[in-house]
C-alpha positions as CSV (number, residue, x, y, z in Angstrom):
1,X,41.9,18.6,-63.6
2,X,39.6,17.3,-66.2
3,X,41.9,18.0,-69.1
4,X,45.0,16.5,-67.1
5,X,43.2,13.5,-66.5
6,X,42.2,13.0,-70.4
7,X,46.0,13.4,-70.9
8,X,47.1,11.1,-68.5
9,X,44.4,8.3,-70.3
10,X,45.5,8.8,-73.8
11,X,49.2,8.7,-72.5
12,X,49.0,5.7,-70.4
13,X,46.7,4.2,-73.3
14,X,49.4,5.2,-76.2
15,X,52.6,4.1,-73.5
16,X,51.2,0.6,-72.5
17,X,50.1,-0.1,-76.4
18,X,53.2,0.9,-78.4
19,X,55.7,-2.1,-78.9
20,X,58.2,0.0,-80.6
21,X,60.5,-1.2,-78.6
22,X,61.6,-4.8,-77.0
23,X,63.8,-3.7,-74.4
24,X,63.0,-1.9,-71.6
25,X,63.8,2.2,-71.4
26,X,66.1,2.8,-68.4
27,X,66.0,6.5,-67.2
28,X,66.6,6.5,-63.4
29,X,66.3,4.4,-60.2
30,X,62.5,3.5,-60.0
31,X,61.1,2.8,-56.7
32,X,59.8,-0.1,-56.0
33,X,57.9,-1.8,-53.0
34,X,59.6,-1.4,-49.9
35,X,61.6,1.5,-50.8
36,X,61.2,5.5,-49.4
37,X,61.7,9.1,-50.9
38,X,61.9,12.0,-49.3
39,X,59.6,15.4,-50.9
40,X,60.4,19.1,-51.1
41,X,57.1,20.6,-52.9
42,X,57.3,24.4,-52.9
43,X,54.3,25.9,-54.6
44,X,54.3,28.7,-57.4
45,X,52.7,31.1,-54.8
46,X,55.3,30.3,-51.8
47,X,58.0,31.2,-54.8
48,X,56.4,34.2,-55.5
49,X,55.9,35.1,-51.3
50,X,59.7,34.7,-51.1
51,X,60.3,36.7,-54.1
52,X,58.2,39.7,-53.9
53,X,59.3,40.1,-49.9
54,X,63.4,39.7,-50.9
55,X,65.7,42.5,-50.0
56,X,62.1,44.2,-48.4
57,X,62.7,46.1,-45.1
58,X,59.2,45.8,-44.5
59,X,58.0,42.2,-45.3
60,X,59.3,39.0,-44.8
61,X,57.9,35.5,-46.1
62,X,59.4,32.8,-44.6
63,X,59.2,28.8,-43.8
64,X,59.1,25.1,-45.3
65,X,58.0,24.0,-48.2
66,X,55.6,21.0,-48.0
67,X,58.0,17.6,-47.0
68,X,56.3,14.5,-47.4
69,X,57.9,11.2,-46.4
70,X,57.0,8.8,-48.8
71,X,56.5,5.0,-48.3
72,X,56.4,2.8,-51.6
73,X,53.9,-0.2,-50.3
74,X,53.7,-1.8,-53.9
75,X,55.5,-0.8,-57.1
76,X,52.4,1.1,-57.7
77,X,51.0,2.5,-54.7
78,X,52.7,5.3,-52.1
79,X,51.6,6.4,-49.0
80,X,52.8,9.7,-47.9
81,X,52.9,11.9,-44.9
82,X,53.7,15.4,-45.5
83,X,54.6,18.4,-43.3
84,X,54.2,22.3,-43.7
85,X,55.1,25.4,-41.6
86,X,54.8,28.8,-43.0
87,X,54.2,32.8,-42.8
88,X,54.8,36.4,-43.1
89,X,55.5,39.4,-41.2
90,X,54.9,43.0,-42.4
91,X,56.1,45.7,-40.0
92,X,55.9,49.7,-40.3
93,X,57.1,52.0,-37.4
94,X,57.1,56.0,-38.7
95,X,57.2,59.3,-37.0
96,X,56.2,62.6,-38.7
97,X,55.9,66.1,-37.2
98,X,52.7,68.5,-37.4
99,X,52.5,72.0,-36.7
100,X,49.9,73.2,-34.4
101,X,49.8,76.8,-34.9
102,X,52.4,79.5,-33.3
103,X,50.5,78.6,-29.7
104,X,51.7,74.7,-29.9
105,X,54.6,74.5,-32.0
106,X,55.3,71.2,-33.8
107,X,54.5,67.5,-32.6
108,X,55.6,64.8,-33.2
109,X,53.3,61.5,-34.6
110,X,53.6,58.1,-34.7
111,X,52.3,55.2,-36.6
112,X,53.6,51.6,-35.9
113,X,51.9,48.3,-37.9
114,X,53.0,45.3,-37.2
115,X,51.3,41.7,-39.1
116,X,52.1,38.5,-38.5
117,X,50.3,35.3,-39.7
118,X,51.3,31.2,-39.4
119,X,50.3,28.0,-41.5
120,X,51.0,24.8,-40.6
121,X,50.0,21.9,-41.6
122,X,50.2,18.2,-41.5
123,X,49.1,16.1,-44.8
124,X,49.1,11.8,-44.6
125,X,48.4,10.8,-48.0
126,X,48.3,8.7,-50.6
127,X,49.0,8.3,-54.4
128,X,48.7,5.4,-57.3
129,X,51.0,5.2,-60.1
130,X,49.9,4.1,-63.4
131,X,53.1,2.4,-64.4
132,X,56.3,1.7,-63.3
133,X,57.7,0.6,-67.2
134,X,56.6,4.4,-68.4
135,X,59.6,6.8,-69.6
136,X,57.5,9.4,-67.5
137,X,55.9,8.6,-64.0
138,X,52.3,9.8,-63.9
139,X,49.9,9.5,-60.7
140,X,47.2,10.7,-59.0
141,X,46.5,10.6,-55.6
142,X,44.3,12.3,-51.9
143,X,45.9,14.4,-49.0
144,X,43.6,15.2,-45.8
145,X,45.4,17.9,-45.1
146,X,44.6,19.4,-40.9
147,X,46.7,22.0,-39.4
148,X,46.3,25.5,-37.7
149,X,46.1,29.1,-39.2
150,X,47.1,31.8,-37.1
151,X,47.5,35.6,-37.5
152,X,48.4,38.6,-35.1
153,X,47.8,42.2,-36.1
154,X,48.7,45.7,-34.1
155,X,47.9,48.7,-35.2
156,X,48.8,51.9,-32.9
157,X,49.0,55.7,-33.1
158,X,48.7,59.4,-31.9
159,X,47.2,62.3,-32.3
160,X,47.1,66.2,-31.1
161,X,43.7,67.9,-30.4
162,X,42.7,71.5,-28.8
163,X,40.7,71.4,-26.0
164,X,38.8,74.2,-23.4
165,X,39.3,73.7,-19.5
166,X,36.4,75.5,-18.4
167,X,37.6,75.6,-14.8
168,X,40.9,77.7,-16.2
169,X,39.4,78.8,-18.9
170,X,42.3,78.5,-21.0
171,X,43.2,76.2,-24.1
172,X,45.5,73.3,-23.9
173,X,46.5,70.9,-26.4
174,X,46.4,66.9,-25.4
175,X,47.5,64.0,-26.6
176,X,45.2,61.0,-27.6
177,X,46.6,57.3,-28.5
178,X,45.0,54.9,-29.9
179,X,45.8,50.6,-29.9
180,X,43.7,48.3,-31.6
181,X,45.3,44.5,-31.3
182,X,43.8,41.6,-33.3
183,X,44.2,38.1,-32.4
184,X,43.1,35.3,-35.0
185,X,43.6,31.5,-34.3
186,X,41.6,28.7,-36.2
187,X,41.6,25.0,-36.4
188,X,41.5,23.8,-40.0
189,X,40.9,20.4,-41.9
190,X,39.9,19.5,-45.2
191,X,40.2,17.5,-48.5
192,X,42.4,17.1,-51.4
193,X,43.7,16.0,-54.8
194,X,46.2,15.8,-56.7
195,X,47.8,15.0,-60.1
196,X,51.4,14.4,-61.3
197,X,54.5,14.0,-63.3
198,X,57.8,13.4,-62.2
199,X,60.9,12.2,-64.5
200,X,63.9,10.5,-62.8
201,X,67.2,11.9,-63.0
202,X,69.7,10.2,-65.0
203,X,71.5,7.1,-62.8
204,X,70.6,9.0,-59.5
205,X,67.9,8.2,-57.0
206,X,66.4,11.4,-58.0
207,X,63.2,12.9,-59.5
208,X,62.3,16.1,-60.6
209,X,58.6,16.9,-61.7
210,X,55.5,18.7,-60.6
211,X,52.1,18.4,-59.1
212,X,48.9,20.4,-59.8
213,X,46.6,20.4,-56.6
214,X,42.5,20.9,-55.6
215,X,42.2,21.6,-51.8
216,X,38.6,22.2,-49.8
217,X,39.3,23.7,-46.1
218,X,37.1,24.4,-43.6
219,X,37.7,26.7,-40.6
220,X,36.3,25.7,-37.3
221,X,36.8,29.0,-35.2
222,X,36.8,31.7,-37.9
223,X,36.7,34.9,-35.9
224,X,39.0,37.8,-35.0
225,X,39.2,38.9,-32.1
226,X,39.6,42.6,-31.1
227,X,41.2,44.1,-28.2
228,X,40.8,48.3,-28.8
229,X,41.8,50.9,-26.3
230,X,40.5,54.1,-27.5
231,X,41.4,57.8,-26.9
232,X,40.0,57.4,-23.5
233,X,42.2,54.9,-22.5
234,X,39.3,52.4,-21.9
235,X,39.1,49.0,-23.6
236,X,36.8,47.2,-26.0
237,X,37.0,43.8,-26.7
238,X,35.1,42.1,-29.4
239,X,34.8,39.6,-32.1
240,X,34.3,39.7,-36.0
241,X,34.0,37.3,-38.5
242,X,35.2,39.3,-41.6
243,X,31.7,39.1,-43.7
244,X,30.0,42.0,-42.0
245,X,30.8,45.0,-39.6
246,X,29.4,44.0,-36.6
247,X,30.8,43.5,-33.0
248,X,30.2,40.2,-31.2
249,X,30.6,39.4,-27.6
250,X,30.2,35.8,-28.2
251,X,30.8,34.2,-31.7
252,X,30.9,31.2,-32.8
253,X,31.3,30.7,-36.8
254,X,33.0,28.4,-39.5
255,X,33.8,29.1,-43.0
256,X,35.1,26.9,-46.4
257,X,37.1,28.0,-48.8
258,X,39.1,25.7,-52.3
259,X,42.2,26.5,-53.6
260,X,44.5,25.0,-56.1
261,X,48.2,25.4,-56.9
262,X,51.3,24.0,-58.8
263,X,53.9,22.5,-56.3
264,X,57.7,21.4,-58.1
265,X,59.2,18.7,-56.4
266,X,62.1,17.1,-56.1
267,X,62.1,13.7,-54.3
268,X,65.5,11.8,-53.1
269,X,64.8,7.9,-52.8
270,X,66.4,5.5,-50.5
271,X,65.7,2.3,-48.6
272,X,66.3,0.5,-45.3
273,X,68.3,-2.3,-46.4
């Protein structure tokens, strides 16, 4: 961020001191105050989601990129108010058959996994643009991003195990299953920034560019928790917080995490008049 800001100095610096020129460089429809765009950011690592789960029978990445409606309220300044919605699924169901010795024959096991997490999000914002006479539009702005992470997890399966009746005294062989459901559902809010470059396209009210990203999160409910039905048939339920591998009744835990990624956009611009 530090090294993109340098950049940004020494170009605005070399940009608004060159007089090269005495005419003005026309390279697009700038906005201008009053006027709106509408934002389609997808990140690098939503791209690569999408592309590692194509064609997978397995996994499946899906939802929106990050749309922000943007409102030009000076030639320099935007506020924005952006939109997310996001997830994954990951789903195994297989059966495989084990001999149990001439007395039992063969059995037949399962094992079904099914995942499923959810992201969404809603970012106002804002940004500053450093100048509207620049070949290249370069601006920095703040999201407070809040939203809700969400995940669901199942896990189930079978297996075969001898065992004595004493009142028969004879041998029998009995099924066990075995369910273990996880449940996760957090509250999140945080802070970020942002830096960017966008070129307009040509005659059209388009721009294409890109926008590198700094985001603190914090996680007001950050537990999992468990619903376990054992071999028994009787039920556990419990909670964990991912750091250790103990079993609440009752927990009550937050967490912060930063990221950072590289969004391309495309933004269409119009206005209400």
């Amino acid at each position: 961020m530090a090294l993109c800001m340098a950049f940004v100095g020494l170009a605005q610096a070399q940009l608004s001191q060159g007089q090269t020129y005495s005419t003005k460089i026309v390279t697009g429809n700038r906005p201008g105050a009053g006027d709106w765009g509408l934002y389609f950011g997808p990140s690098y690592s939503e791209i690569i989601d999408l592309v590692e789960t194509m064609g997978s029978q397995t996994e499946k990445a899906f939802g929106l990129p990050l749309i922000n409606l943007k409102y030009y309220a000076g030639d320099r300044a935007e506020i924005r108010m952006g939109i997310q919605y996001n997830g994954h699924n990951s789903k195994t169901d297989g059966t495989y058959t084990q001999e149990y010795g001439e007395d039992y024959g063969n059995r037949e096991l399962y094992s079904n996994y099914h995942y499923g997490s959810r992201r969404f999000r809603v970012s106002p914002g804002f940004a500053y643009h450093f100048s509207p006479k620049n070949v290249l539009d370069v601006y920095v702005g703040a999201t407070l991003p809040i939203g809700v992470d969400a995940m669901n997890q199942v896990d189930e399966s079978n297996y075969y195990q001898e065992i004595f009746n004493p009142e028969t005294e004879e041998y029998s062989l009995k099924q066990y299953e075995m369910k273990d459901n996880q449940k996760y559902s957090s509250f999140v809010m945080g802070v970020g920034a942002f830096i960017g470059l966008q070129a307009f396209v040509a005659d059209l009210p388009l721009s294409l560019g890109f926008e590198y990203g700094l985001t603190g999160m914090m996680r007001t409910n950050d537990k999992v928790f468990h619903e376990v039905t054992d071999y028994e048939g009787e039920i556990q339920a419990y909670y964990t917080n991912g750091l250790d591998e103990f079993q609440y009744d009752e927990l009550s835990n937050k967490s912060r995490y930063m990221g950072s990624d590289i969004r391309f956009t495309i933004t269409y611009y119009f206005n209400n008049k």
